[in-house]
C-alpha positions as CSV (number, residue, x, y, z in Angstrom):
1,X,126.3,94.2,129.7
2,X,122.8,94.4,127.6
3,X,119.9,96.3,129.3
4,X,116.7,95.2,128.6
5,X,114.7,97.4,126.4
6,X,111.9,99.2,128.6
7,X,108.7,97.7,127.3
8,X,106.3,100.6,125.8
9,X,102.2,100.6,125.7
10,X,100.1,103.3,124.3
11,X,97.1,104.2,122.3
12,X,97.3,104.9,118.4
13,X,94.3,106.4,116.5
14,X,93.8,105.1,113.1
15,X,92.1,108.1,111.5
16,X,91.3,109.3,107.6
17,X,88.5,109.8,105.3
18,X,85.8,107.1,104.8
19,X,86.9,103.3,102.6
20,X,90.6,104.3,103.3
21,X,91.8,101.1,104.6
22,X,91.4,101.8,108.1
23,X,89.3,98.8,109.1
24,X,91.4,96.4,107.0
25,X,94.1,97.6,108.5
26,X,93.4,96.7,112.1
27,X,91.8,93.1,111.3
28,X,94.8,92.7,109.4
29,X,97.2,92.8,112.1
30,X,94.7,91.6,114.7
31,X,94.0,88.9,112.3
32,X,90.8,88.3,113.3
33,X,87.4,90.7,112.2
34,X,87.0,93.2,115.0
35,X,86.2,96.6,112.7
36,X,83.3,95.9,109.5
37,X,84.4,96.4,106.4
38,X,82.1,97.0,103.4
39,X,83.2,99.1,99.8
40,X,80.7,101.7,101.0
41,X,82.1,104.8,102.7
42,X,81.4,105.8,106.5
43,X,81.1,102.0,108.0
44,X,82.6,102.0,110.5
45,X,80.3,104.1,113.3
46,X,81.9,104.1,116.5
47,X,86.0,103.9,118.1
48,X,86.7,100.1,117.9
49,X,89.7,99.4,119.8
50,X,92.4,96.4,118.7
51,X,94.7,95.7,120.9
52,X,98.5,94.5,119.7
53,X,100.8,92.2,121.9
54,X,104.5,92.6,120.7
55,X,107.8,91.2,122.9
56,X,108.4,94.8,123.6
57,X,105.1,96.6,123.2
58,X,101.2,96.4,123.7
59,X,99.8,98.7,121.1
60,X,96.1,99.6,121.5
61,X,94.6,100.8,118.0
62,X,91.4,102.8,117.7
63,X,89.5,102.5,114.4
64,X,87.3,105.8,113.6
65,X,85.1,106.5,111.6
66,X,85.6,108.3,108.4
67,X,86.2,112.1,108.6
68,X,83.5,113.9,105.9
69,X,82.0,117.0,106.3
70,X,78.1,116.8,106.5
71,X,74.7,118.4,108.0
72,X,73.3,115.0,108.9
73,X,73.5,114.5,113.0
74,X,74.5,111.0,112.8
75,X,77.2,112.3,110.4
76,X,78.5,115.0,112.8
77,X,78.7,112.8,116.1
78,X,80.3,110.3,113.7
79,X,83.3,113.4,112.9
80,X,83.1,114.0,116.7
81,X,83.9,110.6,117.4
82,X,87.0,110.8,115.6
83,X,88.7,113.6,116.7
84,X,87.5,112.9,119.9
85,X,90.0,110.4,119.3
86,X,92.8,112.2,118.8
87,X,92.9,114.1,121.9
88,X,92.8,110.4,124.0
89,X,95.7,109.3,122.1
90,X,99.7,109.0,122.2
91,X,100.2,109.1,118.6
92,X,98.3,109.4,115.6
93,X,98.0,107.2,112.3
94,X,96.6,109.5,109.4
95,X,95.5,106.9,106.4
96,X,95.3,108.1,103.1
97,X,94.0,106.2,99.8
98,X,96.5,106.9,97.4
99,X,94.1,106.2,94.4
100,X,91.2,108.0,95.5
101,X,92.5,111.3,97.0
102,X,89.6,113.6,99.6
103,X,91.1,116.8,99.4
104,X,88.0,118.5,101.9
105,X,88.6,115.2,104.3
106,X,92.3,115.5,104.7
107,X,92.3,119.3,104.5
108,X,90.3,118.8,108.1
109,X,92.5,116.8,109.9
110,X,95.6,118.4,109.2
111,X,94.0,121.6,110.7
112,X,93.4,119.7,113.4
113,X,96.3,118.3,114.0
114,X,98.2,122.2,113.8
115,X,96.0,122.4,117.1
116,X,97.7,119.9,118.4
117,X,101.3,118.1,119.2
118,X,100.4,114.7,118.9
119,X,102.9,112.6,117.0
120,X,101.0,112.0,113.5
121,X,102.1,109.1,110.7
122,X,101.1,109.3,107.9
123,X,100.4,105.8,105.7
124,X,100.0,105.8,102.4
125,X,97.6,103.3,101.9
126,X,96.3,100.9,98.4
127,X,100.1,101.7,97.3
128,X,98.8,98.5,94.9
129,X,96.3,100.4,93.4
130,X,98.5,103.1,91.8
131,X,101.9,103.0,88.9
132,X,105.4,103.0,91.0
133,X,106.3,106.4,89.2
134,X,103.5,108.3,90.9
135,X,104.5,107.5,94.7
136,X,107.5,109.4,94.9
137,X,105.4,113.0,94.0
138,X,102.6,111.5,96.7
139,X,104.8,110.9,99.2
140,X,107.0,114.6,98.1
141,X,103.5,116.3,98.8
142,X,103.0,115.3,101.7
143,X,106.3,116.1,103.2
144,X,105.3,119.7,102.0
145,X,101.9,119.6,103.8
146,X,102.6,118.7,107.3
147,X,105.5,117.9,109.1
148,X,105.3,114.1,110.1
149,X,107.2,112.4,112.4
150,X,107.5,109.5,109.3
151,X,105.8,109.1,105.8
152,X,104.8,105.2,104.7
153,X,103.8,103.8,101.6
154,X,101.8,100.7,102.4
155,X,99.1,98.3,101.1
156,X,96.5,97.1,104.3
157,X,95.2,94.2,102.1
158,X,98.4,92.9,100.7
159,X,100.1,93.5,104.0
160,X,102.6,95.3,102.6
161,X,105.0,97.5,104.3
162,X,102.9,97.0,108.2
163,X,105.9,96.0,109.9
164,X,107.8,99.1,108.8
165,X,104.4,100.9,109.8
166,X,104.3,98.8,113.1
167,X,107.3,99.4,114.0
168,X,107.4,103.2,113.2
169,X,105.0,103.7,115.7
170,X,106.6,101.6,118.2
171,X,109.4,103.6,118.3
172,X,107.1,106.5,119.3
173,X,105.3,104.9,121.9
174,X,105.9,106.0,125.8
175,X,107.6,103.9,128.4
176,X,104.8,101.8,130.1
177,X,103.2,98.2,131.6
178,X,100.8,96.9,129.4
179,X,96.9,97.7,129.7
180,X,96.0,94.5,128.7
181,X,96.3,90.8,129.3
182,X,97.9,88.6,126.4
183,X,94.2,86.9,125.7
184,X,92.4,90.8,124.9
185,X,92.3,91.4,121.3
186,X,89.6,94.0,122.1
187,X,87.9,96.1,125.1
188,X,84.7,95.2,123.0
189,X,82.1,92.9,124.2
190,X,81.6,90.1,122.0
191,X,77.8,91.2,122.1
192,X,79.4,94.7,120.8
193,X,81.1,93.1,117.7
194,X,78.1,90.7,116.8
195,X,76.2,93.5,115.9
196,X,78.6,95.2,113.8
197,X,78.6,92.0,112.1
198,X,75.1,92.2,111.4
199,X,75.6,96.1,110.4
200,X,78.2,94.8,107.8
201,X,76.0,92.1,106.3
202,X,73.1,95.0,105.9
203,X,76.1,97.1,104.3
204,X,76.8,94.3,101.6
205,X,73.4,92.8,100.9
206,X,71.7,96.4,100.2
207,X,72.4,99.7,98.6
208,X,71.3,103.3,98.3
209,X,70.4,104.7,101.6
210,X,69.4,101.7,103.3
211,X,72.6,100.7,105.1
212,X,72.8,104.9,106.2
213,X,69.2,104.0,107.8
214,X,69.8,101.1,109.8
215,X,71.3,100.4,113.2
216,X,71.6,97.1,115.1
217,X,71.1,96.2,119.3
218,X,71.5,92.9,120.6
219,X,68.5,92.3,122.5
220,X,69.5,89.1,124.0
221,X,72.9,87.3,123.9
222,X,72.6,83.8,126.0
223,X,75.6,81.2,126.1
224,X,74.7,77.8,127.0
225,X,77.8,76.5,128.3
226,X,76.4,73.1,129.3
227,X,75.2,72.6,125.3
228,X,78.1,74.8,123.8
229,X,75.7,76.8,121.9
230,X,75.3,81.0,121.9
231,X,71.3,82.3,121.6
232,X,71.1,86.3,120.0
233,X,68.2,87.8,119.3
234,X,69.2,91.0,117.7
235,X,67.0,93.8,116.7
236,X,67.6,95.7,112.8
237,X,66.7,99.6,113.1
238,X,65.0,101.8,110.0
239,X,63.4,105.0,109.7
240,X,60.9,103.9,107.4
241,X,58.4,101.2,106.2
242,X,59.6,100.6,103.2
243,X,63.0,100.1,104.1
244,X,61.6,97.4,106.8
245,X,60.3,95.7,103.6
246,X,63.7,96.1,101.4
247,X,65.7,94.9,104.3
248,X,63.3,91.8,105.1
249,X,62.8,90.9,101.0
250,X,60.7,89.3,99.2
251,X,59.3,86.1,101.0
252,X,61.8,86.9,103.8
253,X,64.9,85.8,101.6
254,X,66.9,89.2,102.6
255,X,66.5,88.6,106.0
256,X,67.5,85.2,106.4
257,X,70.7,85.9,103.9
258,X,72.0,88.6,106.7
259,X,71.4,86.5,109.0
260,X,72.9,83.4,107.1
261,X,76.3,85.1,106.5
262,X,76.0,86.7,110.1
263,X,75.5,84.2,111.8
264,X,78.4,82.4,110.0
265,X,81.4,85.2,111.4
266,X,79.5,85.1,114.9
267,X,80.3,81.7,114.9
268,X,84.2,82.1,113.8
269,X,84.3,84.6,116.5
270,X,82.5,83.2,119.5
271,X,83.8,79.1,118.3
272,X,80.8,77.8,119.2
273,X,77.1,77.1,117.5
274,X,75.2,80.2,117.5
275,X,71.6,80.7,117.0
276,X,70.6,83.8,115.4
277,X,67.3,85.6,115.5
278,X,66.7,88.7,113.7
279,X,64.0,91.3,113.7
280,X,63.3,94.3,111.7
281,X,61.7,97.6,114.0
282,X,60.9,100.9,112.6
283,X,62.1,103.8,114.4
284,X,61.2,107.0,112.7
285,X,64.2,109.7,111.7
286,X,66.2,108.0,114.5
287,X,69.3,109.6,112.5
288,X,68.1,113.3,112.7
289,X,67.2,112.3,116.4
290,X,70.2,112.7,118.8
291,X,68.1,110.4,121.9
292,X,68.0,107.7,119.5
293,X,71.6,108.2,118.3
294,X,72.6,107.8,121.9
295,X,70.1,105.0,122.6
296,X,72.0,102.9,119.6
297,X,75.3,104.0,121.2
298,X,77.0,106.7,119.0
């Protein structure tokens, strides 16, 4: 006689240096856009959670934000943030770029992790990126370094090699109901997510230090359910004047290209007609300032 398998829930933290994969990763097997994703490092800003349904497992995934050492206070809550993480998690997922190494980075979370006994997997990410003959030594190193409970080569944005990742941590996971129902993809509010999107769009349409010097709030986020239609008037945070002018353009035509290509993943996420209205506010050294890093939620 077959007994059925227990089923098995948990939390997994997805946690590396900045532009590793990590926020592919989890809209890849979401398979929907919950974490941003730009080629610039430290996006993502905050733990975004993705939750997994499997026959036998609910897996609940938190995207962190890049580990980097730096003075900057946004910077350093940003670090907290992710190994906050680890400490409110049953197993940790270490992501590495194996074409662009961060020896300081990954240095950092291994010592963290000898403070702790968390299970830790390591994934070998952008496995595309790199000739076949130099995996082996990658993957021989990192045996050396730490020892992990399993070592995967993978590729986020091919998708190859997640199931073997998947299922890796499955097997690790502890004995439990699930935490969510079958409809949650996320604990985040869709308010939450549609200004990330907004974030992400600032991230791609500008450069230098602008993106580092922004942060978005919803003001307003109305549904109409008689007329099908969602309102949002959202607010875009700089330090300075002059970034207020970069991010607005000339004649306005920055502003409404965010807010063209925003407007158009709000839309695929919400299913419905959105109306977006955006508005550029200048809030002095609001990075340096921890009150107005907690006002914008990190």
């Amino acid at each position: 006689m077959n007994l059925q398998k227990k089923f098995k829930s948990g939390f997994i933290a997805i946690i590396g240096s900045p532009n590793v994969g990590k926020s592919t990763f989890i809209n890849t097997i979401i398979g929907q856009k919950i974490s941003i994703i730009s080629d610039k490092p430290q996006t993502t800003r905050n733990k975004i959670i993705a939750i997994l349904h499997r026959d036998s497992s609910q897996m609940i995934f938190l995207d962190t934000p890049g580990v980097h050492n730096s003075s900057k206070k946004i910077n350093k809550k940003m670090l907290e943030t992710s190994f906050s993480a680890i400490d409110d998690v049953d197993i940790v997922c270490m992501m590495i770029d194996v074409a662009k190494s961060d020896p300081v980075s990954e240095s950092l979370l291994i010592e963290n992790f000898k403070k702790r006994t968390k299970p830790v997997i390591i994934a070998l990410n952008k496995i595309d990126l790199i000739q076949k003959a130099k995996l082996l030594p990658i993957i021989d190193h990192w045996n050396k370094i730490y020892p992990f409970n399993a070592i995967l080569p993978v590729s986020c944005l091919k998708s190859y090699n997640l199931d073997s990742l998947i299922s890796e941590m499955e097997k690790l996971l502890p004995a439990g109901p699930p935490y969510f129902s079958e409809d949650n993809i996320t604990d985040m509010p869709e308010k939450f997510i549609a200004a990330e999107i907004i974030r992400e769009k600032i991230f791609l349409f500008t450069s230098q230090e602008i993106p580092y010097s922004t942060a978005v709030t919803i003001e307003s986020f109305k549904e109409n359910k008689i007329k099908n239609i969602v309102k949002i008037n959202a607010i875009i945070h700089v330090e300075r004047d002059s970034q207020k002018g970069i991010i607005i353009g000339k004649n306005g035509l920055k502003l409404k290209k965010i807010g063209k290509e925003s407007r158009r993943d709000i839309e695929k996420m919400t299913g419905i007609k959105v109306f977006l209205s955006l508005f550029v506010r200048v809030q002095k050294n609001w990075t340096q300032d921890y009150d107005s890093l907690q006002k914008f939620g990190y």
